[in-house]
N, C-alpha and C positions, 0 to 999 in steps of 0.2 A: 432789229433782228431780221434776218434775211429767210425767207421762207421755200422751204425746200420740197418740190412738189413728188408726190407719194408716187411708189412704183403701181401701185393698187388701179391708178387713174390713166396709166398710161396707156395705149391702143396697143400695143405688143402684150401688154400682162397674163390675155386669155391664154394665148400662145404658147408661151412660155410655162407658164402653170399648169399644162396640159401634157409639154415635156417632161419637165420636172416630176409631175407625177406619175406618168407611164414610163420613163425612164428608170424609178424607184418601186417600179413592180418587179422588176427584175431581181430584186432583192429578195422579194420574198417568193418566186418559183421553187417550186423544189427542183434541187439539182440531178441534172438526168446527165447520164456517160458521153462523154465522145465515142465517138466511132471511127475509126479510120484503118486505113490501108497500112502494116508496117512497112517500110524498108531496113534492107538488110545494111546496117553501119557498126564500125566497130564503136564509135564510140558511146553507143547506149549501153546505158549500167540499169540495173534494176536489184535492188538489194528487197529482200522479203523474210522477216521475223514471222516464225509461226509458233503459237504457242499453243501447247495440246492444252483441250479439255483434261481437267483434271480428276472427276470423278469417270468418267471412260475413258483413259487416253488411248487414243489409236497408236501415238508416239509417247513414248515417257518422257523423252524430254523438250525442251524447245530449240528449235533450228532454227538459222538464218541460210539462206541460200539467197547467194549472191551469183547475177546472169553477166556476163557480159559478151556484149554484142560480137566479140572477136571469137566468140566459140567458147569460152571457158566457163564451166559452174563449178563454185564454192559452196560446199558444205559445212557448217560449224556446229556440230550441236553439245549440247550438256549443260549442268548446272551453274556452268563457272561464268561470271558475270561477262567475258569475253565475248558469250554467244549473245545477251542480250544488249552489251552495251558493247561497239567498236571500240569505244575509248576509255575502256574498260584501265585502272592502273593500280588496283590495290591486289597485290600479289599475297595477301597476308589473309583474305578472302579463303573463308573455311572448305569451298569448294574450286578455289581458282586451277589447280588441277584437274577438273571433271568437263574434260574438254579435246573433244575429237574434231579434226578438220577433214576432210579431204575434196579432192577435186578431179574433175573428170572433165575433159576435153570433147567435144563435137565440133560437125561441121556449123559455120556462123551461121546456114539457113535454116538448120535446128530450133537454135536462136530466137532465130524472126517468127518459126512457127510457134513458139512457146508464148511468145510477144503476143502476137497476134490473136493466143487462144484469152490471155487472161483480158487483152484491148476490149475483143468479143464481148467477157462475159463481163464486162462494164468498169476495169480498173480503172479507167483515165474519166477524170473529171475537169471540166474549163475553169471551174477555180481553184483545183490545181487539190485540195484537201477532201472534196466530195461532202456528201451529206454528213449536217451535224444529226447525233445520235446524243438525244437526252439522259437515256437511258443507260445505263451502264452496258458495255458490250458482253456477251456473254462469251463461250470456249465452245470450239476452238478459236480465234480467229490470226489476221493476221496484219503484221503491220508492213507497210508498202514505201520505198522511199525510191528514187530513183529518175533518170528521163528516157524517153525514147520517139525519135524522130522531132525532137523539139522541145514532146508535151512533156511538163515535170508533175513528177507522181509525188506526194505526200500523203499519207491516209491510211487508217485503220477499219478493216471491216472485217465483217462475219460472213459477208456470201457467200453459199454455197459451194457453188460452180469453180470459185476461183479456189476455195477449201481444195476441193476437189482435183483440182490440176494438181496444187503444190503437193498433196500428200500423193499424188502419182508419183512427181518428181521423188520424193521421199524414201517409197518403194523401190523406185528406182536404184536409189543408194541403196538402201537396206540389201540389196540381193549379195 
């Protein structure tokens, strides 16, 4: 039997073991936002589900507002499972009727400013989903899917700040 000498013994082992484990610290940072500069491209989408607090809601019902880079926002809100789910296909759905769209046009650098305010207030994470929350999320919050300038957005949060923008935008439609 041929004996196979251990990695334990070898002169690189410290080395490497030293990688290995500062490498797999990384793992466990908690995850802090990117930052960055937007530009202005049509092809960035940002889709965003918000869902009100339901013993105060500011809004009654849940909206999704969809941005796109080329200047256009989509509004969708109501009961009907359309606004929360895209691919929504049971028409038979007790509330599939309770459902308002509309859309409003701006200039793209609008856009890039609105981009730019939620990049700010911390929506872009480098693992793409942002921090895990053990906890059950509480209301309002929102949920975030989309790219822009590259980074892809996936993730659900409560922040404030970004609360805060969307139900501007919100307002904005309600007038």
């Amino acid at each position: 039997m041929r004996h196979i000498p251990s990695l334990i013994h070898h002169p690189a082992f410290p080395a490497l073991l030293a990688l290995a484990l500062c490498g797999g610290c990384a793992l466990f940072r908690p995850a802090r936002p990117e930052r960055f500069q937007v530009e202005s491209s049509a092809l960035d989408t940002l889709d965003i589900l918000y869902i009100p607090d339901t013993e105060t809601p500011r809004f009654k019902f849940p909206a999704r507002l969809t941005f796109f880079g080329s200047g256009q926002i989509r509004l969708r809100s109501g009961l009907s499972p359309q606004v929360m789910d895209s691919f929504a296909s049971d028409p038979t759905h007790p509330h599939w009727n309770h459902y308002h769209e509309d859309n409003a046009g701006v200039r793209p650098e609008e856009i890039t400013v609105i981009f730019q305010r939620l990049v700010d207030a911390g929506m872009v994470y480098a693992n793409i989903t942002g921090p895990k929350n053990p906890d059950p999320l509480g209301l309002p919050r929102l949920q975030i899917a989309g790219k822009i300038n590259g980074h892809k957005i996936i993730r659900t949060t409560e922040n404030p700040e970004m609360i805060a923008i969307v139900e501007h935008i919100l307002d904005w439609f309600a007038r």
